[in-house]
C-alpha positions as CSV (number, residue, x, y, z in Angstrom):
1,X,0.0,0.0,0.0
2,X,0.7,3.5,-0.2
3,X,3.2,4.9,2.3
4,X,2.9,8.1,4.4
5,X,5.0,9.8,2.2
6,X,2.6,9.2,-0.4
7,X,-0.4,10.0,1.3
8,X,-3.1,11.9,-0.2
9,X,-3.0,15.4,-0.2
10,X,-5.7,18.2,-0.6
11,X,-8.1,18.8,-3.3
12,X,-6.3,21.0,-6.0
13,X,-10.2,22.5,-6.5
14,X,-11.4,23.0,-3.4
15,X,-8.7,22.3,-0.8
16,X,-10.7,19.7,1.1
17,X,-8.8,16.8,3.1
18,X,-12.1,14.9,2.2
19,X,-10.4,12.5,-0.8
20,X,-10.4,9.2,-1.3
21,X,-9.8,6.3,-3.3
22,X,-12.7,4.4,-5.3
23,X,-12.8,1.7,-7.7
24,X,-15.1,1.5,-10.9
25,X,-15.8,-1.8,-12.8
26,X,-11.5,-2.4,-13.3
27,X,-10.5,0.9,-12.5
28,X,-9.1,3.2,-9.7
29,X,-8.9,6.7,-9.0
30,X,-8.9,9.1,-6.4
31,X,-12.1,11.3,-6.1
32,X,-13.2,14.3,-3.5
33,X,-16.8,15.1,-2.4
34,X,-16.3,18.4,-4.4
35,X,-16.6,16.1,-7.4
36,X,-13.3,16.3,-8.6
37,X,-12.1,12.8,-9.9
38,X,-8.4,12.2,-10.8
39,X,-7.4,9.8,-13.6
40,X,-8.3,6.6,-13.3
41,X,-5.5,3.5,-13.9
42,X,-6.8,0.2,-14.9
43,X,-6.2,-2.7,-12.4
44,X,-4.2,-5.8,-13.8
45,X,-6.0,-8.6,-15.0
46,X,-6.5,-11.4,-12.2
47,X,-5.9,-8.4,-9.6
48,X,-2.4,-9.7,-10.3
49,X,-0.8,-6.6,-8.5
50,X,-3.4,-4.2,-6.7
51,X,-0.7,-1.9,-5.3
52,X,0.9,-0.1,-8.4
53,X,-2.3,1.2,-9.5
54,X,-3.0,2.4,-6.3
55,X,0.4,4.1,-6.4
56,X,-0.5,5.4,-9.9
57,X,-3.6,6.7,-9.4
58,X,-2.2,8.9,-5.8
59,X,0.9,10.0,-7.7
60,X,-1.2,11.8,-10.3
61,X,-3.8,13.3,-7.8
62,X,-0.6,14.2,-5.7
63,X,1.1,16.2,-9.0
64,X,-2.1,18.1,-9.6
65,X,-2.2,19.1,-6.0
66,X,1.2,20.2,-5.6
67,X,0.8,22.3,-9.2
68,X,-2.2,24.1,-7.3
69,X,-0.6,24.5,-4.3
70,X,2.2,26.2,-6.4
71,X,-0.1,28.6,-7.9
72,X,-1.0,30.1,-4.5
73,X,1.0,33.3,-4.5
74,X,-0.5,35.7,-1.6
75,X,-0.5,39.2,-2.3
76,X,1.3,41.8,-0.1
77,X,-0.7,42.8,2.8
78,X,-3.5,40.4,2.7
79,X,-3.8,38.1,4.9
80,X,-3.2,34.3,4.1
81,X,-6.2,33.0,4.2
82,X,-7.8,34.9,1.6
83,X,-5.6,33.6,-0.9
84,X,-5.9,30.0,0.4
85,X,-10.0,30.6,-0.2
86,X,-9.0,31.4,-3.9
87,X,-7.7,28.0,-4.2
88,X,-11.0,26.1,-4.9
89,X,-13.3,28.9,-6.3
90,X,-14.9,28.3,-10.1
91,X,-12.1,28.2,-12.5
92,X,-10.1,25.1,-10.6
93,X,-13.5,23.8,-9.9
94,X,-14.2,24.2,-13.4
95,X,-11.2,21.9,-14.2
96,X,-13.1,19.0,-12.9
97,X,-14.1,18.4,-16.0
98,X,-11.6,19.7,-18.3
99,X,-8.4,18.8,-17.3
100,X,-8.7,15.3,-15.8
101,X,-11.1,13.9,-18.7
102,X,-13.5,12.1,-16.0
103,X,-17.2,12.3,-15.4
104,X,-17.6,14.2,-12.2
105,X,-17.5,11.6,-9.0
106,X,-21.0,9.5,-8.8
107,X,-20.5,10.2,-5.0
108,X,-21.7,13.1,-5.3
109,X,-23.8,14.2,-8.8
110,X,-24.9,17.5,-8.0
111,X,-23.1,18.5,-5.4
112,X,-20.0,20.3,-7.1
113,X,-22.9,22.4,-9.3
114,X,-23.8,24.2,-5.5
115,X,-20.3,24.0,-4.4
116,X,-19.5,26.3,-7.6
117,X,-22.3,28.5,-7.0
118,X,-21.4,28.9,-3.5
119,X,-17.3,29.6,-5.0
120,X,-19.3,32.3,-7.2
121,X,-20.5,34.2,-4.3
122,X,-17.2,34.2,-2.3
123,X,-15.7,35.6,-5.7
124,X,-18.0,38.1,-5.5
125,X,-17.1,39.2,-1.9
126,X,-13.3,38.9,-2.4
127,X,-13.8,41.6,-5.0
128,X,-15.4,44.0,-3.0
129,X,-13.7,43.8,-0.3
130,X,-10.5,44.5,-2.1
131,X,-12.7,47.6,-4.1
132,X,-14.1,48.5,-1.3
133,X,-10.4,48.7,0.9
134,X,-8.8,50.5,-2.5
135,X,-11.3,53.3,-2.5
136,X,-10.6,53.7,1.4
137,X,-6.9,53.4,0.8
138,X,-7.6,55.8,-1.6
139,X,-9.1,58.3,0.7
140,X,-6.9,57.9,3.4
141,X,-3.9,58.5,1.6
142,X,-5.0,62.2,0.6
143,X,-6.8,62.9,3.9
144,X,-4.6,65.9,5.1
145,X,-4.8,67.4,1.9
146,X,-8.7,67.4,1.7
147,X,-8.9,68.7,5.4
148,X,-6.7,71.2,4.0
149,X,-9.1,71.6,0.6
150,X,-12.1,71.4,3.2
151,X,-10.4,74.5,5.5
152,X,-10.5,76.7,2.3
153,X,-13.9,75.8,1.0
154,X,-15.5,76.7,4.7
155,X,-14.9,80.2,3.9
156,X,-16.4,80.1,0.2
157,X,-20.2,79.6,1.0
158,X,-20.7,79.7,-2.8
159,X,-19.1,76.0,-3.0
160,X,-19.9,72.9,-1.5
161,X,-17.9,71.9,1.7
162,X,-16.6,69.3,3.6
163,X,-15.8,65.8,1.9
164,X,-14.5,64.1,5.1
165,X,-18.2,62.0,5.3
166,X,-16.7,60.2,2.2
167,X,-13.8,58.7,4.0
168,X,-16.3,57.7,6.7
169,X,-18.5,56.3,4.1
170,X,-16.4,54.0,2.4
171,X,-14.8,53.0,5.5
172,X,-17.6,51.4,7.0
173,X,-18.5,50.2,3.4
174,X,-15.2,48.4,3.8
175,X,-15.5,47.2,7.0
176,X,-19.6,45.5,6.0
177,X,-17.8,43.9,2.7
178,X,-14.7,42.8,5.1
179,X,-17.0,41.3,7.5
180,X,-19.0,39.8,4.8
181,X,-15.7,37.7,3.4
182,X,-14.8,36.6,7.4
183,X,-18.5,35.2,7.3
184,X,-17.9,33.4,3.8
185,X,-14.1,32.1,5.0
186,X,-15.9,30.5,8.0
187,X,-18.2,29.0,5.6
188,X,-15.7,27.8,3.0
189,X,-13.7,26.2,5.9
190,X,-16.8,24.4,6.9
191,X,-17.2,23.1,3.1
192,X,-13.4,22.3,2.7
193,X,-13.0,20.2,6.4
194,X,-16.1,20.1,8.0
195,X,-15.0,17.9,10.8
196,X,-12.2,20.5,11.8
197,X,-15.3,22.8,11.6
198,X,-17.5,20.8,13.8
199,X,-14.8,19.8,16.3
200,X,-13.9,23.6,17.1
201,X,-17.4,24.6,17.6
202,X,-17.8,22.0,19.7
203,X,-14.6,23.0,21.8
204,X,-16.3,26.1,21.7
205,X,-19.1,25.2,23.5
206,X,-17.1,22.9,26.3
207,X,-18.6,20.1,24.4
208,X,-17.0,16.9,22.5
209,X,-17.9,16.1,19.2
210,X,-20.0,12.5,19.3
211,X,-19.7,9.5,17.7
212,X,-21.7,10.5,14.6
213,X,-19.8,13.4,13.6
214,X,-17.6,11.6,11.5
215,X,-20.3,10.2,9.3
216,X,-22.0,13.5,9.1
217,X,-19.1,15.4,8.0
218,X,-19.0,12.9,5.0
219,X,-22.1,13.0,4.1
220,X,-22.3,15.4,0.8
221,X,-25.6,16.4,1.7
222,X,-24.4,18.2,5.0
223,X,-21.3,19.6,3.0
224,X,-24.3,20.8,0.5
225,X,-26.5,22.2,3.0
226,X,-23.6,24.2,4.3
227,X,-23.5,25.5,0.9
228,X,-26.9,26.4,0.2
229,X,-27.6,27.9,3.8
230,X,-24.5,30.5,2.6
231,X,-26.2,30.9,-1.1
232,X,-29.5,32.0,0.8
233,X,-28.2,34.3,3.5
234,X,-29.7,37.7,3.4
235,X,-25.4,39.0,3.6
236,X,-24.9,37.4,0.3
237,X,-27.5,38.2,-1.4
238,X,-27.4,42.1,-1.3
């Protein structure tokens, strides 16, 4: 079997720890509840040698994952999590059926169509967030100058006065958009690992996470539910 070293590593869509290995008629691959699906390698006949294909099948999701992984490149100043969001959101996603030539995973038929919505919607908030924090930037930067601007215009009553309610403006706009992305990041974390998720809410609460747990944060229709719960939340919607 498969050593540690060659364990599996993270969906290169979605970033989910949530991947296994599944076998079809006589072939393997290696498929996420996202509905990604590596390549599939055929067994031997007579089940001769069941470990190379194995071996196959997790090198190739393993090369696609580190190719993501290299791809994340942070910008300055933001904080590391927002890029590690961008990891699974549509175009990635999108790949699923592209780049590895398979059907998405029988698993789980619908569930990567909500899972891309629900990518959509954090797109969506990652760009206003980083509009929104430009045009404060933006205003910030020039703020002694327009209290300067707004000291000459107090004595010209023939011209409007005082800008500074701008800056206040689209700071709080910036701080509701930035709020707005923390909500979603909690969300996508639930989506990408929900039993992390569930086991730190239940810390959270002085409580321990029961014996269920584990087969509920398999269960694509919870990791859907998450998804569609965030798709119908008044925040997102607006």
């Amino acid at each position: 079997m498969p050593t540690e070293e060659q364990a599996l590593k993270p969906c290169p869509f979605c970033g989910s720890r949530n991947v296994a290995q599944g076998a079809s008629r006589d072939r393997i691959s290696v498929w996420c509840f996202c509905g990604a699906q590596g390549p599939s390698v055929p067994f031997p006949e007579n089940n001769i040698d069941p470990v190379t294909p194995i071996k196959q099948c997790y090198a190739a999701w393993n090369r696609r994952a580190l190719e993501a992984a290299a791809t994340l490149t942070p910008s300055s100043g933001e904080p590391e999590w927002l890029a590690e969001m961008e990891r699974g959101l549509p175009e990635r996603l999108q790949d699923t059926y592209t780049r590895w030539n398979n059907p998405p995973s029988p698993f789980l038929p619908d569930g990567a169509e909500v899972m891309l919505k629900a990518a959509d919607a954090i797109v969506a908030l990652i760009a206003l967030v980083r509009a929104n924090a430009a045009e404060r930037d933006h205003w910030k930067a020039n703020h002694d100058e327009m209290v300067a601007r707004n000291a000459v215009l107090r004595d010209r009553p023939d011209l409007p006065v005082d800008r500074l309610p701008a800056l206040q403006r689209v700071e709080a706009r910036a701080e509701a958009a930035e709020r707005k992305l923390a909500e979603a990041g909690k969300v996508l974390k639930q989506i990408a690992d929900p039993l992390t998720a569930m086991r730190n809410d239940a810390e959270a609460a002085g409580n321990k996470l029961s014996g269920m747990a584990h087969q509920i944060a398999n269960d694509p229709a919870y990791i859907k539910q998450i998804a569609r719960q965030f798709l119908e939340s008044k925040d997102v919607s607006q």
